[in-house]
N, C-alpha and C positions, 0 to 999 in steps of 0.2 A: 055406484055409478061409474063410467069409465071415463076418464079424463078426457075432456078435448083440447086438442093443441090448439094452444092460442093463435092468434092471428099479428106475422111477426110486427114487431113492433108498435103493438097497441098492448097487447096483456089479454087482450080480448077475444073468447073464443070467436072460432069460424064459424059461418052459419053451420045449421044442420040440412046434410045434404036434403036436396030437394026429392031424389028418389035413392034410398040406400041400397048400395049392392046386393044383387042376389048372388046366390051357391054359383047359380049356371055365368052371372057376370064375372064373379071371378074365377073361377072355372076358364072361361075365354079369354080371360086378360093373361091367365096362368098359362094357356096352352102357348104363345109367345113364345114362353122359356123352353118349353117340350121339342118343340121345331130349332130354335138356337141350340140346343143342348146335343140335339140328334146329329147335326152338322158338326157343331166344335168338338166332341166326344171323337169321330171317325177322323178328323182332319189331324187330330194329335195324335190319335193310338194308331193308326192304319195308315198315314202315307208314306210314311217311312219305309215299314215292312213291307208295303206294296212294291216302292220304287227297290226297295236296299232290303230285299226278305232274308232272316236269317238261318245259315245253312241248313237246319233241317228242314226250312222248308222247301228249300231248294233241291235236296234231295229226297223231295217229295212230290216235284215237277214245276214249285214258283218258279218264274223268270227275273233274274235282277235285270233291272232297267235301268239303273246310272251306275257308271264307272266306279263313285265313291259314295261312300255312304258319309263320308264327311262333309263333301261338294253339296250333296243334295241338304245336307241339315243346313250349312252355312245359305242355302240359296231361298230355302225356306224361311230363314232367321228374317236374312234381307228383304224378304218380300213382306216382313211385318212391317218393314219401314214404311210403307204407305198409311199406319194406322196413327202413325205420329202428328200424320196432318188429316186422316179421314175422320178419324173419332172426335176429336174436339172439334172440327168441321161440322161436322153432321148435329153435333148437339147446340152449337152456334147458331146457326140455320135455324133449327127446328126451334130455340128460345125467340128467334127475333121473327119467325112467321107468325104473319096474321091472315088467318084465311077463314071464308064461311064454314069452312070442314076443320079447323082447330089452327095447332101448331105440328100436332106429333101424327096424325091418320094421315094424312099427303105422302110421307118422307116415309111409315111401315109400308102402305098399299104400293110403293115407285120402288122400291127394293128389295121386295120380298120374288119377286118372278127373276129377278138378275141374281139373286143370289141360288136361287135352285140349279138355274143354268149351268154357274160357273162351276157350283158344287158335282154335277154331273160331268161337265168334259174335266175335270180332274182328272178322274180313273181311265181315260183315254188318253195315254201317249201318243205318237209322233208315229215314234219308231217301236218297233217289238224287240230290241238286244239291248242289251248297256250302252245310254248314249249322253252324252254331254246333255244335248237336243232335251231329252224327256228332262234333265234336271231344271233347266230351264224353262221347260214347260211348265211344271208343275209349280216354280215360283211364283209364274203369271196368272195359274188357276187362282194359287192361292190366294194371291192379293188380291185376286178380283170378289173369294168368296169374302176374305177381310174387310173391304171397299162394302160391299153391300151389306154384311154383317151390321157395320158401322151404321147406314143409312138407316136399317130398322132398327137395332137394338138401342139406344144413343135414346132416338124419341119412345121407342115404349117401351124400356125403363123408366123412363122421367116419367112416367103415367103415375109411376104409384101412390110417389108424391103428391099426385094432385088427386087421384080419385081414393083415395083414403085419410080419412079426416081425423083420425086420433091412433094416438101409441098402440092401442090394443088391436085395431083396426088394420095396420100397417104389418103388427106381429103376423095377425090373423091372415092378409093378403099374401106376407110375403113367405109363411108358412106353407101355406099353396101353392104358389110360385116355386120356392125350394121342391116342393114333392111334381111339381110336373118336371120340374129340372131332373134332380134324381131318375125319375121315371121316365125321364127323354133319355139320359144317360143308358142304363140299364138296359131299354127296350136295343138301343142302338147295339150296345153288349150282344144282348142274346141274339139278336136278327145275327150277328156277324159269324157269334159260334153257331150258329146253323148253318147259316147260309155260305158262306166263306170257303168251309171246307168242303162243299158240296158242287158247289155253283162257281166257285169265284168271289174274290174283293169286290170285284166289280159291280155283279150283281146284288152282291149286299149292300152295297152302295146306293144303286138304285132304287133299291126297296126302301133304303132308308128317305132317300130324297121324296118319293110318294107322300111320306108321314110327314115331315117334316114343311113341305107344301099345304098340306091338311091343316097342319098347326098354325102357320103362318096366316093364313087364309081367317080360322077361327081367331087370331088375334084378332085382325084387323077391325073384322064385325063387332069386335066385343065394347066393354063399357064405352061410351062416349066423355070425349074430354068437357069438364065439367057436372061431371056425376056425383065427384066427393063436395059440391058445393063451391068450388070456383069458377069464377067468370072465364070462360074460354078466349077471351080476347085478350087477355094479359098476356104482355111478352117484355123480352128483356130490350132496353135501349143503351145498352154497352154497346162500344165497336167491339171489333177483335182484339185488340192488343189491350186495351183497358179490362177487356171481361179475363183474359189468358192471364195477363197481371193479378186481377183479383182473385183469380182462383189458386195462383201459386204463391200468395201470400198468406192465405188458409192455411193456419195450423193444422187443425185439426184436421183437413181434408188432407193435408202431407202426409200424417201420422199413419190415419185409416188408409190412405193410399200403398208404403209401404207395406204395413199388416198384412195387407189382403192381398198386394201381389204376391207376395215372398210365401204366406200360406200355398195359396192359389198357384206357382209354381211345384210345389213340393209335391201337389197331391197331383200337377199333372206328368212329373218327373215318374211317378211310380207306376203312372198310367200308362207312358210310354216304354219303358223299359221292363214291365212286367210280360210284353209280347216277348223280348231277347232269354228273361229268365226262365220262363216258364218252359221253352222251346230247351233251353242248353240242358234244365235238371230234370225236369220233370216227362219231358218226351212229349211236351202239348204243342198239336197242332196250330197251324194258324189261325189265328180268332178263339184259339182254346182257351187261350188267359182273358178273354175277356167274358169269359163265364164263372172264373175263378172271382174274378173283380165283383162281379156284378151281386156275390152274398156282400158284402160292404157297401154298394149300393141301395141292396133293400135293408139293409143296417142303419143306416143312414135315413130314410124313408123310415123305419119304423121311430125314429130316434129325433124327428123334428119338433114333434109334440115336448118332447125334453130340452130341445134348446129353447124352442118359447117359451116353457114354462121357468128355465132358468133366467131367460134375458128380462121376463118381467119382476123376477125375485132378486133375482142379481143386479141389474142394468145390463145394457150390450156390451157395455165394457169388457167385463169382470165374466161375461159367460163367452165372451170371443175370445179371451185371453184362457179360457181354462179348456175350449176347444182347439186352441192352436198346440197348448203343453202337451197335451194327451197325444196330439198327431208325433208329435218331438219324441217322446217316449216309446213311441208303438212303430212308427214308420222304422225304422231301422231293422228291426224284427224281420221283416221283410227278407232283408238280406240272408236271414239264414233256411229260404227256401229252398228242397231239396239237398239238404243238409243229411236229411235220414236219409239210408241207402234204397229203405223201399219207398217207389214211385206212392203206392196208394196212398201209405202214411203220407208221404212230402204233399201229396194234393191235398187231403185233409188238413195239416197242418197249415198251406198257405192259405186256404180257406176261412182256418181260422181266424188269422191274420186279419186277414180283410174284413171280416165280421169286427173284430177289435175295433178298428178303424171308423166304424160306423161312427160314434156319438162324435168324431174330429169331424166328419164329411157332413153329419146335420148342421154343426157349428157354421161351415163354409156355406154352406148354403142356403138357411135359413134368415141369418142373421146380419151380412153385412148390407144389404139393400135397407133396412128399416136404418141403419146405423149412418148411411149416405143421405138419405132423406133428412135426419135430425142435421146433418151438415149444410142441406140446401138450408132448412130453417134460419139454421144461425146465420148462414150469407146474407141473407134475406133482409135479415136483423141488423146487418153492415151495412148489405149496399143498398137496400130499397129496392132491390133487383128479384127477377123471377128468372132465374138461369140454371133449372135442375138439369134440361137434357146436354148442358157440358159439360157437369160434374158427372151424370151417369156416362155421358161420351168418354170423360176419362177414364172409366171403370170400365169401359169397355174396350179402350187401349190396353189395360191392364187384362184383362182377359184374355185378348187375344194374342197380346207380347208374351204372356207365359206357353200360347201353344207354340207361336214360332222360338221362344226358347228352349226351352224343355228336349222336340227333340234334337236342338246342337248339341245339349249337355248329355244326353243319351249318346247318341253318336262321339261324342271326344271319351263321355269314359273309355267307348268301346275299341276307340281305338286305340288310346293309351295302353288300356290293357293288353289288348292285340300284340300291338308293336313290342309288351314286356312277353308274349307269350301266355298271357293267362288269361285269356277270356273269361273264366270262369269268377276268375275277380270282377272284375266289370261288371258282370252280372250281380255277383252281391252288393258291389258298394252302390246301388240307384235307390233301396232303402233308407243307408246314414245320410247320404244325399239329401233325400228329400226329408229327414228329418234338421238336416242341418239349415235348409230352405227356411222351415214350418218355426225354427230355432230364431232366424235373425227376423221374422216374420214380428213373434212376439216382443222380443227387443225393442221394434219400431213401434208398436201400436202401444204398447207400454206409455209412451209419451200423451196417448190419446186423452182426453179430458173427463173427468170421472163425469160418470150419468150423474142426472137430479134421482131425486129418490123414483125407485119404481115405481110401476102402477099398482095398485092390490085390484084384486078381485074383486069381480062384481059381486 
């Protein structure tokens, strides 16, 4: 039989939910991710190259639209600093509402139409030449698409926690979750390498924001809060500064916090600088590399059924740490894309690459949401409190601080390199990079607290 999480601090399991999930409920709750993933995938790999496109594509008729490609990383970094106070806002909020319609359906249904918006006048500059103007535009898109990101994602993450009622339960939800993410990712991929070089950024843009709308829409309908058997009116009675205090006094949530950024940058460092690489060695078009990418994203999609089966044999522990080594070991590989002198081998071979990659990219996405969940439990177990959508609001600051970092550090290699004359460095070194990321990633989580014994099979 499958274990049920107890109910914290009694020993005692939770009821059995009153109506248990179906395929199609989680399915809705997962499409969430598809729509989040569709957005954050284009916002990290494509606004750069949009505003700051790299010479061949320029010589191919793109338009640079900011002066610096440095200007614009750095103005994008800056406009993540609204998530420093929007994420743990938004999950704050969402823990102390009490409303007839839950805590977390008010705060997806209010920011899911702002966030399309914002996402849409991104790809609309100002001005059409290199302008200071458009880099600061594109700050203000961004933060506003971060700001709204935050509003939904913050409360339906913290769903999962509540509408899944045991270890297997959680694997199994958020195994799904992972493959709509993956497949948000991917779809976002492929839409760009077609449409991009055809139509324009722009337009693929908007193709994407359609889908992405769709998925938002299908969360919101989906399970209802109190479906895994909790009371919908529980909320959290911390202030702010007591709840902010108790969560950064979390071990464990430090631990896993680090882990999953430092991963979580490394794989979006490869994402962004794989547009510069692919353009310098290989002769790909714009949105080319992200057809190259997208064999490791169904890598990855094929390879989630292996991290859950690992996380329930192993613990999350011990299968997050042997997914991060793998990324350490392989990410660097990378860099010696277009190394062989012929184009066809060098696309083969990066392709390979990125297939490699898959069982690292199941690891990231399968597994640390059930591992954030086992974190809300323990709080639970501390404070007497119910405060998962500010643990997930944090994890959603970490999410979106790696897209506004990722590409600064893209951008300073490129110009370091630049400024020595070798671009062509630059371009290799976003592989050891983001292996070196995925390296201090494991380090931290390392510290994390060994599982209880897995679950076995039913």
């Amino acid at each position: 039989m499958t274990a049920q999480r107890p109910e914290p601090g009694t020993g005692q399991p939770l009821p059995s939910p009153v109506r248990p999930l179906t395929l199609t409920g989680k399915a809705a709750y997962a499409m969430g991710h598809f729509g989040l993933s569709l957005v954050g995938y284009v916002v990290v790999a494509y606004v750069m190259p949009f505003y700051d496109p790299p010479e061949a594509a320029e010589a191919e008729g793109a338009r640079r639209l900011v002066v610096s490609g440095a200007l614009m990383g750095l103005i994008i970094l800056l406009s993540r600093n609204v998530d420093y106070v929007a994420d743990p806002l938004a999950g704050f909020l969402s823990d102390r509402l009490r409303s007839r319609w839950g805590r977390r359906k008010p705060f997806m249904v209010a920011c899911a139409p702002g966030l399309i918006i914002s996402f849409v006048l991104l790809w609309h500059p100002p001005v059409g030449e290199p302008s200071a103007a458009n880099a600061v535009f594109a700050g203000i898109a961004c933060a506003a698409v971060f700001v709204f990101i935050a509003g939904f994602g913050a409360p339906y993450l913290a769903l999962l926690a509540e509408i899944a009622t045991s270890e297997r339960e959680r694997l199994q939800l958020a195994g799904i979750q992972g493959a709509f993410n993956l497949a948000g990712i991917a779809t976002a991929a492929l839409f760009f390498s077609w449409i991009a070089p055809r139509w324009g950024v722009a337009h693929a843009a908007h193709a994407v924001a359609v889908l992405a709308a769709v998925a938002l829409v299908a969360a919101c309908l989906g399970p209802r809060e109190g479906a895994g058997g909790h009371a919908v009116h529980r909320s959290s009675q911390l202030g702010l500064r007591r709840s902010l205090l108790s969560t950064f006094t979390n071990l464990p949530f430090l631990f896993y916090w680090g882990g999953y950024y430092f991963f979580w940058l490394g794989l979006l460092i490869l994402l962004s600088g794989m547009e510069y690489t692919c353009a310098e060695f290989l002769g790909v078009r714009v949105g080319g590399s992200a057809l190259i990418l997208s064999w490791g994203l169904l890598c990855g999609l094929l390879c989630l059924p292996l991290a859950s089966w690992l996380a329930l044999r192993w613990g999350h522990r011990r299968a997050f740490l042997a997914a991060q080594l793998w990324f350490v070991v392989l990410a660097p590989a990378l860099g010696l894309v277009g190394w062989h002198a012929d184009r066809e081998t060098g696309l083969w071979l990066a392709r390979l690459g990125a297939v490699l990659l898959g069982p690292a990219i199941a690891g990231l996405f399968a597994l640390p949401y059930t591992i954030l969940a086992e974190v809300c439990d323990r709080d639970h177990e501390r404070t007497g409190e119910y405060r998962e959508a500010m643990y997930f609001g944090f994890q959603g600051m970490m999410f979106k601080a790696g897209i506004g970092f990722a590409p600064l550090m893209v951008a300073a290699i490129m110009e370091v390199a630049a400024a020595g004359s070798s671009p062509e460095l630059g371009c290799r070194l976003f592989g050891p990079a983001a292996g070196l990321s995925a390296l201090v990633a494991a380090a931290v989580f390392w510290w994390y607290p060994r599982d209880e014994p897995a679950l076995k099979s039913e």
